[in-house]
N, C-alpha and C positions, 0 to 999 in steps of 0.2 A: 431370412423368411420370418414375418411375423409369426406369432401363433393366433388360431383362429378364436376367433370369440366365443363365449362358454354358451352351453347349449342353455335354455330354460326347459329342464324337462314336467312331469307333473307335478316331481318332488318340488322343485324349484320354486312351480307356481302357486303349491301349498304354503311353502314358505311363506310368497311373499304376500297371499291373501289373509294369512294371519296377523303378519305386519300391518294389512289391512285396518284390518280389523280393530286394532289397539289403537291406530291413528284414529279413526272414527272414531270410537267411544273418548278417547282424549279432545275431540272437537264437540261432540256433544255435550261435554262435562262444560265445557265452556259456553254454551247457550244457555238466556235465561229465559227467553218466550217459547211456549210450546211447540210454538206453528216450526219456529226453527229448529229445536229440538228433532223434528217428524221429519221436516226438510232434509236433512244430515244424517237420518237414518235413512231414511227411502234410498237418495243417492248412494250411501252407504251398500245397500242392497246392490245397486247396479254396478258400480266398482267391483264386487263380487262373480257378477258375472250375471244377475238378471239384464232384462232389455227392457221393461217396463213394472215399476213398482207401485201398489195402491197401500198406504198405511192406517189401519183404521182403531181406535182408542172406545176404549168402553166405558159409556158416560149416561146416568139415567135412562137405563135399558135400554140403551141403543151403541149397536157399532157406529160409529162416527168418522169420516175420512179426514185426520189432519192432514197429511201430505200427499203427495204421487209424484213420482218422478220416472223419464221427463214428463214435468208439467203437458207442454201441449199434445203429445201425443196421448198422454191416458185423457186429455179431455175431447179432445178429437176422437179416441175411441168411445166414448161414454155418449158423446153426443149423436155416434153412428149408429147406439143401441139406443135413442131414444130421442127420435127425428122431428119431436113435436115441439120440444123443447127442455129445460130441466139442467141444472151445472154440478157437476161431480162433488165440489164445497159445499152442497146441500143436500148431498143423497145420506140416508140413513137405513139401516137395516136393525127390524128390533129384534132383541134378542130370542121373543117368544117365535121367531120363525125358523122354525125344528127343519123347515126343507133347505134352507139357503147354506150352501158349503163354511160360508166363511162363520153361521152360528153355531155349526157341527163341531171345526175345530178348534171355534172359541171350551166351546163343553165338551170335547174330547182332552184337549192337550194334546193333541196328534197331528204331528203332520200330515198334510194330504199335497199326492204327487198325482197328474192330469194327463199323460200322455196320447199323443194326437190328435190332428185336426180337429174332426169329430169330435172325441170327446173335449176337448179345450174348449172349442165354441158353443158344446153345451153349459159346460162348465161357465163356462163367463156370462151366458142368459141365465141361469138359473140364479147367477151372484146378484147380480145388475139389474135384469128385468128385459125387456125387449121382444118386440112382434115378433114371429117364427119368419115373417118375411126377411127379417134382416140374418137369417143365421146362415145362408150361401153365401150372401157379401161376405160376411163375417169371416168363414174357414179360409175365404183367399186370401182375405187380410190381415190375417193371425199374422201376430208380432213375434212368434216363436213358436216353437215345435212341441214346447211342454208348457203346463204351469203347475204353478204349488199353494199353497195356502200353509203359513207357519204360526202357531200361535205364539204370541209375546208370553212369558209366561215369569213372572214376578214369584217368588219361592214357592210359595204352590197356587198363588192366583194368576189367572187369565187377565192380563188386561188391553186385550188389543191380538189384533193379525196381521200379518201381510200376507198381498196377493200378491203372487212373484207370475209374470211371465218368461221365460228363458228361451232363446236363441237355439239352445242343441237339448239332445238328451240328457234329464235330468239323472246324476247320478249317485251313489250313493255319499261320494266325498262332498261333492258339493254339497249337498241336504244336508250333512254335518254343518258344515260348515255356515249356513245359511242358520242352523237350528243355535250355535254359539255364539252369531248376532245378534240373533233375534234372543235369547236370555240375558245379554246384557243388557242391551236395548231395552227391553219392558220393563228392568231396575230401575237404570235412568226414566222412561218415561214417566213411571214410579214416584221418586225422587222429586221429578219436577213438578208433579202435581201434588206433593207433601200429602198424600194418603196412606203415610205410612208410619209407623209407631217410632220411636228413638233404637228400641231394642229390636225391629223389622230390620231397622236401616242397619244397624251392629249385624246383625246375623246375614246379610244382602253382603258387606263389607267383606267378612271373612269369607263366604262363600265364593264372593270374588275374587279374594286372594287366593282360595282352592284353585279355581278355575285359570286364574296367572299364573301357579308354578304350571300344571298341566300345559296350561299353552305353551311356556316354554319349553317344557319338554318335548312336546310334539316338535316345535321349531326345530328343539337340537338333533330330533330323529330325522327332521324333514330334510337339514342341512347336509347329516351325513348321506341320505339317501342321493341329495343333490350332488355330490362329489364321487359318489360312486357312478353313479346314473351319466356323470360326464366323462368321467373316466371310460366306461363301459362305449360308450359312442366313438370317442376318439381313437380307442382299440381295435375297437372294429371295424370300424374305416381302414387301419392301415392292415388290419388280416385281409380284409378281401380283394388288396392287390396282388399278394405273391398268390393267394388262391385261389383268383382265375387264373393266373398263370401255369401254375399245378393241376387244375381240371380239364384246361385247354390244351394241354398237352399229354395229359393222360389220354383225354377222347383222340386227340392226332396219332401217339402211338400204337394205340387199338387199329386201327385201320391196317399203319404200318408191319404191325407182327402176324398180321391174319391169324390161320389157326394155331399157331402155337400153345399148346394148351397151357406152361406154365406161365409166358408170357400175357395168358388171357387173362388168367388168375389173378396175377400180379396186378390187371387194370383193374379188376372188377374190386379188388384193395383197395385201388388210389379212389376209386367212386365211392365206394361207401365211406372211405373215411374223409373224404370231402364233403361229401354231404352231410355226414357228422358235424364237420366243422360248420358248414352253410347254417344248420340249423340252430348251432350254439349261438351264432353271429345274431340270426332273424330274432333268438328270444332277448339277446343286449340290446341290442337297438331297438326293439317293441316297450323294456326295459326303461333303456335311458332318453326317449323321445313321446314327445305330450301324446297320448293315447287320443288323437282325434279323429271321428268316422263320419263318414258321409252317410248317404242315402238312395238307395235306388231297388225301386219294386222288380224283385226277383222271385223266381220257383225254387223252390228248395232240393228238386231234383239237379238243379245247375247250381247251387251252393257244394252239394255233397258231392259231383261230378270234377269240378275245378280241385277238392281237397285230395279227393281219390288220386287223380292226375298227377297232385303235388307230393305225394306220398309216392306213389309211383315209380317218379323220376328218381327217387332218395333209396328204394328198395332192390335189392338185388336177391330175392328168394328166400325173404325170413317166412310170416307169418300168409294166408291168405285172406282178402281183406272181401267180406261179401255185403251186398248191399241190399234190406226189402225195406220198399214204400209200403207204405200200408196202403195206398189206390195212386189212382195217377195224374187224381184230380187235387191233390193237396191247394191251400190257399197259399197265396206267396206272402214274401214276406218285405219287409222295406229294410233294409241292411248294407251295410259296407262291404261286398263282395272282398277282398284282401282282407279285411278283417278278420270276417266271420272266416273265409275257410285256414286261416292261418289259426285261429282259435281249435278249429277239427280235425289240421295238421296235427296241432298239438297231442289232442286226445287220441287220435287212432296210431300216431307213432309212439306215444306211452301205453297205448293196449296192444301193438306189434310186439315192442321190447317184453312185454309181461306174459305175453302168449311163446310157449315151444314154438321150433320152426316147423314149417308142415302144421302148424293147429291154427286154426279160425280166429279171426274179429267181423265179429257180425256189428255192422252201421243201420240205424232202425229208423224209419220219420213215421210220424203216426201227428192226426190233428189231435190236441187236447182241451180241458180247460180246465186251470189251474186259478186259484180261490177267486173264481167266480168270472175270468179274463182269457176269452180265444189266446189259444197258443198252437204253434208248432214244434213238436220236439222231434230232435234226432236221437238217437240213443247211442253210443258206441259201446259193447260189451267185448272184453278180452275175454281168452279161456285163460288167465294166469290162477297163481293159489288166493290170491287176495288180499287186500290190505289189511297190515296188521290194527288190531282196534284203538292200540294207542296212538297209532300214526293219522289215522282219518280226520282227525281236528286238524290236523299241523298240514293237510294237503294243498291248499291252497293259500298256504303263505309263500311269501319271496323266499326265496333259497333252501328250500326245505327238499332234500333227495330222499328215498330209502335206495336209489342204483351204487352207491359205494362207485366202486372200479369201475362199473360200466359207464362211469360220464355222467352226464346231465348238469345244469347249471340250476335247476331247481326252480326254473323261471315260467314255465312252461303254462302248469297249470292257474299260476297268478294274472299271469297273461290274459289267459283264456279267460278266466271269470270275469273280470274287468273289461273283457271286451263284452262278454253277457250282458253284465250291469249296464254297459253305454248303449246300449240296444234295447232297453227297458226290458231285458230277459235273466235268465237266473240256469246256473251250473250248480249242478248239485250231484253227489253219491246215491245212489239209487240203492245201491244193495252191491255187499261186496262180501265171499265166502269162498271156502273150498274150487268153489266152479268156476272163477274167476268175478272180476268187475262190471258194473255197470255206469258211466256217467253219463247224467243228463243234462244235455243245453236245448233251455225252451226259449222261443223268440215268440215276439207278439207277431202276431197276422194279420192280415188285411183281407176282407175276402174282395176289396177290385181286384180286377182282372188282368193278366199280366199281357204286356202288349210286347206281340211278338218283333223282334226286331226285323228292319225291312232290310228285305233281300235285292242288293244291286243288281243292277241290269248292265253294268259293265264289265266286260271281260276281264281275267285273272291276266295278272302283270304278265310279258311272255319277253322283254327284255330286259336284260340287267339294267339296273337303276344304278347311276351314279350318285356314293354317298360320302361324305367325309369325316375322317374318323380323326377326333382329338385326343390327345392324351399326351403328360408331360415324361408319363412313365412308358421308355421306350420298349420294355417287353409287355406292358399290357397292350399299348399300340398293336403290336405283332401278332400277341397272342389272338387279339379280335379282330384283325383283319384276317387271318385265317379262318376264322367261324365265320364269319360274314361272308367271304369270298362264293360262298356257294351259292348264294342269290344275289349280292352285290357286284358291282365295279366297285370297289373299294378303292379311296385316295384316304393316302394319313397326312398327317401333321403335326408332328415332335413338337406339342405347345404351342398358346394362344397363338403367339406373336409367325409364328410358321403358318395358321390356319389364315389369318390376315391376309399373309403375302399368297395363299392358294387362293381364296376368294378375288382379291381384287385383278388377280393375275389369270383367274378365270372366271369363277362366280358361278358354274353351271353345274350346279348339285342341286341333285333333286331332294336331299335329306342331309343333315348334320346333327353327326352326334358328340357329344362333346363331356368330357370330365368333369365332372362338376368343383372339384377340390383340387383346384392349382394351385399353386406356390404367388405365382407374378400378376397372375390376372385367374380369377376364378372364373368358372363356367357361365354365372350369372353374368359378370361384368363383359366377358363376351358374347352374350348372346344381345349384350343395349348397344357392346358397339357393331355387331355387325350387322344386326334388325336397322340400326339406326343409318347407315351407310344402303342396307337390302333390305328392305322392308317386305321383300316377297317372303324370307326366308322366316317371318315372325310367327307363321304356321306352321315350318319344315325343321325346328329346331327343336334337339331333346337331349335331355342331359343322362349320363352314367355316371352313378354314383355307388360305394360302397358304404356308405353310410352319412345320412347329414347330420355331423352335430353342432353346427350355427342353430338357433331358431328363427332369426333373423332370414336367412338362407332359406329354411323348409317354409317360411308364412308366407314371402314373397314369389315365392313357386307355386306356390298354392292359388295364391290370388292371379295367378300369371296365368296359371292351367298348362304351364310346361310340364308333358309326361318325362318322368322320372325312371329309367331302367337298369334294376341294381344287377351289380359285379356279383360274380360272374357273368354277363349277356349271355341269354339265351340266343341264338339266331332265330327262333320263329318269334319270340315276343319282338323283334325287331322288325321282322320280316310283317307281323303284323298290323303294326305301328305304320311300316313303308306300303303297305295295301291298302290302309286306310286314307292314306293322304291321294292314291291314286284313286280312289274311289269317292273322292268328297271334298276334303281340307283345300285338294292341288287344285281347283277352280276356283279358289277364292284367291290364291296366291301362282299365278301362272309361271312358269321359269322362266328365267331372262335371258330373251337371247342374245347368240353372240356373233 
């Protein structure tokens, strides 16, 4: 059995953007005309991770565009803000124009970050110029979700900006990182236009060998993080096979001992400390897998409702967890629903563990607005004694515990902030003393309107569905055809090559769910060969995984839009998946008869 391919986690990709990074500036050192100099930075920028770059050089009180890349899209965009006529190679912005973004952070030295629609497309009229006619076209045709503006900035002179448009939520690694190209970058652009004294360039020189050990060091920290981060994946992967197995037969013997009261005890053991374990798993693998979020406009009463639920399932009578809106009209927010409530898992089972049993956590959402930008915050407050003072700086580092003996992996709240950050929102300590803790995660808002979802007019499923269950591992097979069995006809298949010969030996399942991490034939590779042999089934197929640590594996699932349901299975997250395909997905892919 081979071994699987190394995961690319964040760590990974810091790595290799820094590697980036050096190769560029080594390709620029090698251009002797400007225009290509600008060329090789811009694309520089996109290799990085913008989607469209505009670079502009400060020359006779004017910002000036040497490059952009790609070329035809920012001229295609440029030409969409200015329908009369006019080419991107001749626009100039003077620097006496105090309103225009990109003179702001030539004379600030600050970057400036753009998030949403809205404001992006204002943002890029107010750079550019353009009739307020074109600013609707404009928002549907945003090239990405954020933009920034970074100034070039040459030892302590300004000589140039880029405008970055970006793809996802701009966040704070990234802006780093974008901020340490863009300071070499304005040396060399520097350099090439010889504006600079003998003893400038000596002191540019050293400075940059400052900033070489540094980047190495970051590498060698980003490297170890990269080895840990894969390690931590592949771990947890293989804990969450015997630990559905252990949960699944925990919940089956409960049933079997009825009231035995020592008996009962003994379950309500194996649950808490399974979900002990669940939760250590969710923060490694949140850990060692690229922190990537979607988007979809949600209430924030169903953000804090899904976490509650998730806390819930994991509690067996510590702390009580109470919940007040501040009205019932809150604005929703645009968020990756698994994200964000696994960030507020986070926080309300660190204010469980810090509160006595029998005492209070109060969860709070109030609308605010924080320096000067709509937000929504939830508040979690514990009644513990509080964080010590010297511990509050160290809280939201990786591996940082004060629980000793009680557990924790110290991943928790690192977690959670970094999913804040991806969300253009911010985790912070509120106030923490005698009475217990306060943390606050604020998210930007939107005041549209949330659209309810539609309600089918088809009946609830009222026969068992035939579904088939893969797995190479013959007691997790068991373990979840037992949990299934209550709503399915459950059919297994001891590995790929088994699942084949049930398919073409029948082929009338209404649902397959399948292992994703096999030995002989991994989950993906069977679902090309049976899609490709059944094509009905390219909408009835879903994978169980305990943890993906390919990348290769999580992007092409991603792009695929196969749902993903991790070990331990729930039977209703199943059961809901199989209501949905009766309720929509199964007309598009009819079953085959036989």
């Amino acid at each position: 059995m081979s071994d699987p391919a190394p995961a690319r986690d964040p760590s990974r990709r810091q790595l290799e953007k820094l590697e980036t990074i050096i190769a560029i500036l080594d390709e620029v050192v090698a251009q002797d005309e400007l225009s290509e100099v600008g060329r090789v930075i811009a694309r520089g920028f996109v290799e990085l991770g913008a989607v469209m770059v505009g670079l502009f050089v400060l020359e006779d009180g004017y910002l000036r565009p040497v490059a952009r890349w790609p070329e035809e899209a920012a001229d295609a965009l440029f030409a969409q803000l200015h329908p009369s006529g006019g080419r991107l190679p001749d626009f100039r912005i003077p620097v006496e124009d105090g309103q225009n973004p990109y003179v702001q952070v030539l004379r600030s030295q600050v970057p400036k970050v753009i998030r949403g629609p809205d404001e992006v497309a204002d943002h890029i009229m107010r750079t550019y110029g353009g009739p307020e006619s074109i600013r609707e076209p404009l928002i549907k045709a945003l090239y990405g979700k954020a933009s920034a503006v970074v100034p070039l900035v040459a030892g302590e002179e300004a000589v140039g900006v880029a405008g970055l448009n970006y793809a996802e939520t701009l966040g704070e690694s990234e802006l780093h990182l974008f901020n340490i190209f863009a300071r070499s970058a304005a040396t060399l652009i520097n350099l090439k236009h010889e504006v600079v004294s003998r003893e400038a360039i000596l002191a540019e020189l050293e400075r940059a060998l400052v900033a070489e050990r540094e980047t190495r060091e970051e590498l060698n920290r980003a490297g170890r993080l990269h080895a840990l981060g894969e390690m931590s994946a592949i771990v947890a992967h293989e804990i969450r096979n015997p630990l559905a197995v252990i949960k699944n037969s925990a919940s089956s013997l409960r049933r079997y001992v009825g009231d035995a009261q020592e008996a009962q005890l003994l379950c309500e053991i194996l649950d808490e400390e399974t979900a002990r374990i669940e939760r250590i798993i969710d923060d490694m693998l949140a850990f060692s897998t690229p922190l990537e979020v979607g988007g979809k406009r949600l209430a924030v009463q169903e953000i804090v409702d899904k976490a509650i639920y998730l806390v819930g399932e994991r509690s067996t009578g510590q702390s009580v967890v109470e919940v007040h809106h501040e009205s019932d009209d809150l604005p929703p927010v645009v968020v990756d629903l698994h994200r964000v409530s696994h960030a507020l898992v986070n926080l309300i089972d660190n204010a469980r563990q810090a509160t006595r049993k029998g005492g209070k956590v109060e969860v709070r959402t109030a609308r605010v607005t924080l320096d000067g930008r709509p937000f929504v915050r939830i508040e979690v407050v514990d009644g513990g004694v509080g964080i010590a003072p010297e511990h509050i700086g160290h809280v939201f580092q990786p591996f940082f515990t004060t629980k000793g003996d009680r557990g924790g992996t110290g991943l928790g709240l690192s977690i959670a902030i970094e999913i804040a950050h991806r969300h253009g929102g911010s985790l912070s300590i509120v106030s923490s003393g005698p009475q217990g803790t306060c943390f606050e995660l604020a998210l930007p808002h939107t005041e549209m309107e949330v659209v309810a979802p539609r309600v089918s007019t088809k009946p609830p499923l009222s026969a068992k569905r035939r579904v088939l269950l893969v797995d190479d591992d013959a007691r997790i097979l068991r373990a979840h055809a037992r949990k299934l069995a209550r709503y399915f006809d459950v059919a297994t298949a001891h590995g790929p090559e088994a699942a084949l010969e049930a398919l073409r030996a029948d082929g009338n399942f209404h649902a397959i769910l399948a292992d994703l991490m096999m030995p002989e034939m991994n989950g993906l590779e069977l679902w090309r060969t049976v899609t490709r042999e059944r094509p009905q089934y390219r909408g009835r197929f879903f994978f169980v995984s305990g943890g993906i640590a390919r990348q290769d594996l999580r992007r092409e699932i991603a792009e695929l839009s196969i749902p993903v349901v991790p070990k331990p299975i729930r039977a209703t997250d199943v059961r809901e998946l199989i209501e949905g395909l009766g309720r929509g997905v199964i007309d598009a892919f009819p079953l085959p008869r036989t």
